[in-house]
C-alpha positions in Angstrom: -95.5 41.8 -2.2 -95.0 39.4 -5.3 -97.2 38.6 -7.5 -98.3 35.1 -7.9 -99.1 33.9 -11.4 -100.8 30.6 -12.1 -99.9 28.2 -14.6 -100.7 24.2 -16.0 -96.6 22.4 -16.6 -97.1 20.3 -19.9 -94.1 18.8 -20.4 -93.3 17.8 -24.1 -92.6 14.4 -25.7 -89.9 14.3 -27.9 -90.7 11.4 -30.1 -87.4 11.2 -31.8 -84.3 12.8 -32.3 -81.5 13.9 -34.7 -78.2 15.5 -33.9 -79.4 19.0 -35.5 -83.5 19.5 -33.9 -86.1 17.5 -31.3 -88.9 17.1 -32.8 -91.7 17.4 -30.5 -95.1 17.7 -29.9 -97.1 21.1 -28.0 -99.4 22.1 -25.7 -101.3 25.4 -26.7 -102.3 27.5 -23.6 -101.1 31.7 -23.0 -99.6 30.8 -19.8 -97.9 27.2 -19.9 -94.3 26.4 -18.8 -92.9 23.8 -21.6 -90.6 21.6 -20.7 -89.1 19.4 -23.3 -88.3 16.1 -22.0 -85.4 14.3 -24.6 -84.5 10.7 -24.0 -82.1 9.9 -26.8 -81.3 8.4 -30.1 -82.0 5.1 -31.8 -84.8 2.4 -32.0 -86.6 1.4 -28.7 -86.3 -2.6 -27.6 -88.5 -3.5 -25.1 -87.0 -2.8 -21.9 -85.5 0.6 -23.0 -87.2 3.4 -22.9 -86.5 6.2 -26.4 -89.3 7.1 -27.1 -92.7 8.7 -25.0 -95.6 6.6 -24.6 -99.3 7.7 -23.8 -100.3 7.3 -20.0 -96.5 7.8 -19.3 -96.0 9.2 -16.3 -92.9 11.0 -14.9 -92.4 13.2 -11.8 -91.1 16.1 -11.6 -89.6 18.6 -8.5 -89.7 21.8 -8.4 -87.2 23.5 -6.5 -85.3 26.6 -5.6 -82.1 26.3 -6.5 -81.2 22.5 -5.0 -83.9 19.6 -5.0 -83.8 19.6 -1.3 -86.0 23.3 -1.1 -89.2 22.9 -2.1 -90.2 25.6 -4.4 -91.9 28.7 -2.3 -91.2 26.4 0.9 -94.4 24.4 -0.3 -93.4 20.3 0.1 -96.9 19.6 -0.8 -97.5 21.4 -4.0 -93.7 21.5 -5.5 -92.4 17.7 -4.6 -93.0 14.4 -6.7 -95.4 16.7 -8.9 -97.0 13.7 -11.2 -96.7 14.3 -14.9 -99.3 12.3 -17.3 -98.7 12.1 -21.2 -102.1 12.3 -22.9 -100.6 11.8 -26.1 -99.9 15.9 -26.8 -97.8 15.9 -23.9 -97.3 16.0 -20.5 -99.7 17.5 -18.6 -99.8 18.0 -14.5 -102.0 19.6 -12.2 -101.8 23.2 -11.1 -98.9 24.8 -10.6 -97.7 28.4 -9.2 -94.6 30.1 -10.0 -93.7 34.0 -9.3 -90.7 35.3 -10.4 -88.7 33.2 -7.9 -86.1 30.9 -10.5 -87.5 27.4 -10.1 -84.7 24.6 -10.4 -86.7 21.9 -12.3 -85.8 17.8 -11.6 -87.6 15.3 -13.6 -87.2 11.6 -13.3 -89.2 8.4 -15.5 -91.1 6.0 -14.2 -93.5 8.0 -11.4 -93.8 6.7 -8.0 -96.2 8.2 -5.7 -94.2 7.0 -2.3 -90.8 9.1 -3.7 -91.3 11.8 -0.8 -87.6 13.2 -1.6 -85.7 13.5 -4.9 -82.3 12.4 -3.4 -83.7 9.1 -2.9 -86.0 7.5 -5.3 -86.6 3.8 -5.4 -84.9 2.1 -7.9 -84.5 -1.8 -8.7 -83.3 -4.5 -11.9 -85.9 -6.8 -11.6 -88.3 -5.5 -13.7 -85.9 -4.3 -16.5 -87.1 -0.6 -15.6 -85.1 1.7 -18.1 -84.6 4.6 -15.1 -84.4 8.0 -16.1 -83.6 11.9 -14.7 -82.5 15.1 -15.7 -82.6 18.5 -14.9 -84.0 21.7 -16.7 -81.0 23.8 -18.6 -82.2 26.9 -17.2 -84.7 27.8 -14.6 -88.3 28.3 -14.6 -90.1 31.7 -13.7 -92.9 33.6 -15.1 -90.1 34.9 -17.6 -89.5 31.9 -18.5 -91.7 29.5 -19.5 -89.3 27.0 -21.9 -87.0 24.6 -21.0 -85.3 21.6 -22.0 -84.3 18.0 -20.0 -82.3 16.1 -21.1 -83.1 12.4 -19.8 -80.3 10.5 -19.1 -80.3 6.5 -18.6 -79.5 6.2 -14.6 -78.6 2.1 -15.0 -76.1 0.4 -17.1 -76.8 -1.7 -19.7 -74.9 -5.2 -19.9 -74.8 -7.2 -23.1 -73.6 -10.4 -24.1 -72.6 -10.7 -28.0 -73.0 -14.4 -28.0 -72.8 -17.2 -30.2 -71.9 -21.3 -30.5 -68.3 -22.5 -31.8 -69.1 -24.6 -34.8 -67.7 -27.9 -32.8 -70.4 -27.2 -30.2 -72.3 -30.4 -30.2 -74.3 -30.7 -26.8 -77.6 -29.5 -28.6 -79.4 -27.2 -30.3 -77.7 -24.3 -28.5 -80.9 -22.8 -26.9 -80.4 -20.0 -24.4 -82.9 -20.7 -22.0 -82.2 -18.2 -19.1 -79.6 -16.1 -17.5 -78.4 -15.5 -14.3 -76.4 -12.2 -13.1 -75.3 -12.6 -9.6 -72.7 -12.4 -6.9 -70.0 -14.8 -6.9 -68.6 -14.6 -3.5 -69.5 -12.7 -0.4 -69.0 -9.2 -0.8 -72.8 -8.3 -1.6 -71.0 -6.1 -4.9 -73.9 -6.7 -7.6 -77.3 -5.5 -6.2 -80.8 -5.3 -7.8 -82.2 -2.3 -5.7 -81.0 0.7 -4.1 -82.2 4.4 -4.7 -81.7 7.2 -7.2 -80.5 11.1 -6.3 -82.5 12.8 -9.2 -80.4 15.8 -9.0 -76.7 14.0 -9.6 -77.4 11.0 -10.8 -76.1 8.6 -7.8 -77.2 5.6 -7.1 -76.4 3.4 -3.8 -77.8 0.1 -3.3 -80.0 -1.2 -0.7 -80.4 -4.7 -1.5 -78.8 -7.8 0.0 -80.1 -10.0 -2.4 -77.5 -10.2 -5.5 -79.3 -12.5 -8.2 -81.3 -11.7 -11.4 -82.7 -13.9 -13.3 -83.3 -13.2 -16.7 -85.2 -15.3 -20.1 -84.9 -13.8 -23.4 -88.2 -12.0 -25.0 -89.0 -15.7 -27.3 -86.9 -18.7 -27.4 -83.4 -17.9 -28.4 -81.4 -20.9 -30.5 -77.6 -19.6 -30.8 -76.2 -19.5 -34.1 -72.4 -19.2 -35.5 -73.8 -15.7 -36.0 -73.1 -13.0 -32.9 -76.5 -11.9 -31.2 -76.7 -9.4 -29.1 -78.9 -10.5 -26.1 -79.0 -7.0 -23.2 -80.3 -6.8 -19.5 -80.5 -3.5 -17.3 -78.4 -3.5 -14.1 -77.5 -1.0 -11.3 -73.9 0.3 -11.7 -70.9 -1.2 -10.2 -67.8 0.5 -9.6 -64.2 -1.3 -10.1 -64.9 -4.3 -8.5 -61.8 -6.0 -6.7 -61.5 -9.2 -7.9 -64.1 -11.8 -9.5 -66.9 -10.5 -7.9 -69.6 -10.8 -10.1 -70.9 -14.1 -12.4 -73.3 -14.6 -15.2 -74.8 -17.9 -15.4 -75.8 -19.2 -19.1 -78.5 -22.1 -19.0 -78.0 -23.8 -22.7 -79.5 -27.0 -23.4 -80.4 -27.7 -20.2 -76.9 -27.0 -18.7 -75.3 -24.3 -17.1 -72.5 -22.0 -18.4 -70.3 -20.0 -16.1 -68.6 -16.7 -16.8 -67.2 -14.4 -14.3 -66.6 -10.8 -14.7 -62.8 -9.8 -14.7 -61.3 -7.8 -11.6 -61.7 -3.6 -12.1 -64.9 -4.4 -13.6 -66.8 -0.9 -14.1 -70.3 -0.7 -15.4 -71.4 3.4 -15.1 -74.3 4.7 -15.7 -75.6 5.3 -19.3 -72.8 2.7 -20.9 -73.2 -0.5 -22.4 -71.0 -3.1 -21.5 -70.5 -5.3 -23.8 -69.0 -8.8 -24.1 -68.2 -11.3 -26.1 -68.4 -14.8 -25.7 -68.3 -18.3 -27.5 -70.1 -21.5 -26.3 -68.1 -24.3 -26.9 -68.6 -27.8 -25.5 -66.2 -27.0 -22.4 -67.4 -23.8 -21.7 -67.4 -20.1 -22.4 -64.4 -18.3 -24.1 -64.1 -14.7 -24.4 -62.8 -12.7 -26.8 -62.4 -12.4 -30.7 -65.8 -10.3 -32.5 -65.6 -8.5 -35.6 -64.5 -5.3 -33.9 -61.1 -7.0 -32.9 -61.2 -6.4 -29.2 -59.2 -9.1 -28.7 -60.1 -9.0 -24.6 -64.0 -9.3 -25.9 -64.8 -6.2 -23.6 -66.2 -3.1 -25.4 -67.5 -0.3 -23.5 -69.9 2.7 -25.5 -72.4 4.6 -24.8 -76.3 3.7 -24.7 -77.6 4.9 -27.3 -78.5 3.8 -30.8 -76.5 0.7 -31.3 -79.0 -1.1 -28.7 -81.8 -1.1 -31.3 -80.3 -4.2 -32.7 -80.4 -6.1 -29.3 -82.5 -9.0 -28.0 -84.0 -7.8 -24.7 -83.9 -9.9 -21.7 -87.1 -9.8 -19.5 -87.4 -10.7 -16.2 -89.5 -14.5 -15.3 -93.1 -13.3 -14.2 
């Protein structure tokens, strides 16, 4: 017969990072599993989420070996475990392991109604910075360290904006922002659900529109700013699926994606555009992306970014 062993999960904050070492915070106990839970480089803006808060909660599965088994064949102990940070770390309830390898799944914010880790609730209204990962090695009684690595599950999508110096139709103040369909085909979508394990997301809404303001009032200079929203992916869209809708001065400003647009997970998508009294152009910026598309990873470049938030 095995032996059971019990144990408290604290998973770890790590509060920032550098290429070479996490630096993180612990949580002293004989027998606790440590799970250090990294979420990336750079300075947090509002909507994004670097950096471990207090009362943060994420929830984690464990599993044996996929995140469809249950650890020990127990749904109720093992599934959407609830992790609080209490400012140490992360602490959950109780928690059994044996030497059975446990597969660990974690995924930021917690719901309690996410009964299965192949389908968590996701959605872009509330500029929720979704993120999973799994452990680098499995959990036992052997092993009571590992590491997850957070990734961003969304994409971000940011405008480098700014006004042509013959714009003369105001002040040039961005007052809101719409990111919506532009025909039919339902390709933009602002819910679906999350498979913690992979990574893929498929969308479930039929409603295509987000509506966005910026954090404070936002006058447009002749000076690029960087103004970001959170959005599910889209894959290769087939022709001009997709619009963003400016409202400056009152009026509104039109700019649809091009065909083959792409917007994975963990990028930024960045463009750049000029208001001028006609419209927007694209194109131009000082990295000389002459098409004004730039696509990078999220990461620390977005500390410079103004966060759009969604109208309350």
């Amino acid at each position: 017969m095995k032996k059971i062993y019990y144990f408290v999960i604290a998973a770890l904050a790590a509060v920032s990072c550098t290429n070479d070492e996490h630096q993180t915070t612990t949580v002293s106990g004989e027998n606790t599993l440590r799970i250090n839970a990294s979420i990336g480089e750079g300075k947090s803006t509002r909507a994004e989420k670097l950096a471990w808060q207090e009362n943060d909660q994420i929830g984690v599965f464990v599993c044996n070996s996929t995140i469809d088994k249950p650890y020990l064949n127990n749904a109720e102990r093992y599934v959407n475990v609830s992790f609080r940070h209490t400012g140490g770390g992360f602490i959950a309830g109780d928690i059994y392991l044996d030497e059975t390898p446990a597969e660990v799944f974690a995924y930021y914010p917690y719901s309690a109604s996410s009964s299965t880790g192949t389908a968590v609730a996701i959605e872009s209204s509330t500029q929720t910075d979704y993120l999973y990962g799994k452990a680098e090695t499995p959990a036992s009684i052997s092993q009571k360290n590992v590491t997850v690595a957070m990734k961003h599950a969304l994409s971000q999508v940011v405008f480098k904006i700014k006004k042509a110096p013959e714009y003369t139709e105001g002040p040039c103040v961005l007052s809101s922002l719409k990111i919506e369909n532009n025909d039919a085909t339902n390709t933009f979508r602002t819910a679906g659900t999350l498979n913690v394990a992979t990574g893929e997301i498929t969308g479930t809404s039929n409603m295509g529109v987000l509506t966005l303001i910026p954090g404070a009032s936002l006058t447009l200079t002749s000076e690029y700013q960087n103004v970001s929203s959170i959005c599910l992916p889209v894959t290769a869209t087939a022709g001009q699926n997709i619009r963003a809708v400016f409202t400056i001065d009152g009026r509104n400003f039109k700019f649809a994606f091009p065909a083959a647009t792409t917007w994975a997970p963990s990028t930024r998508n960045i463009y750049t555009l000029t208001v001028t009294n006609s419209g927007l152009e694209i194109g131009g910026g000082a990295d000389g992306n002459t098409d004004g598309i730039t696509i990078e990873p999220w990461g620390e470049a977005s500390g410079n970014d103004i966060s759009l938030v969604p109208i309350l």
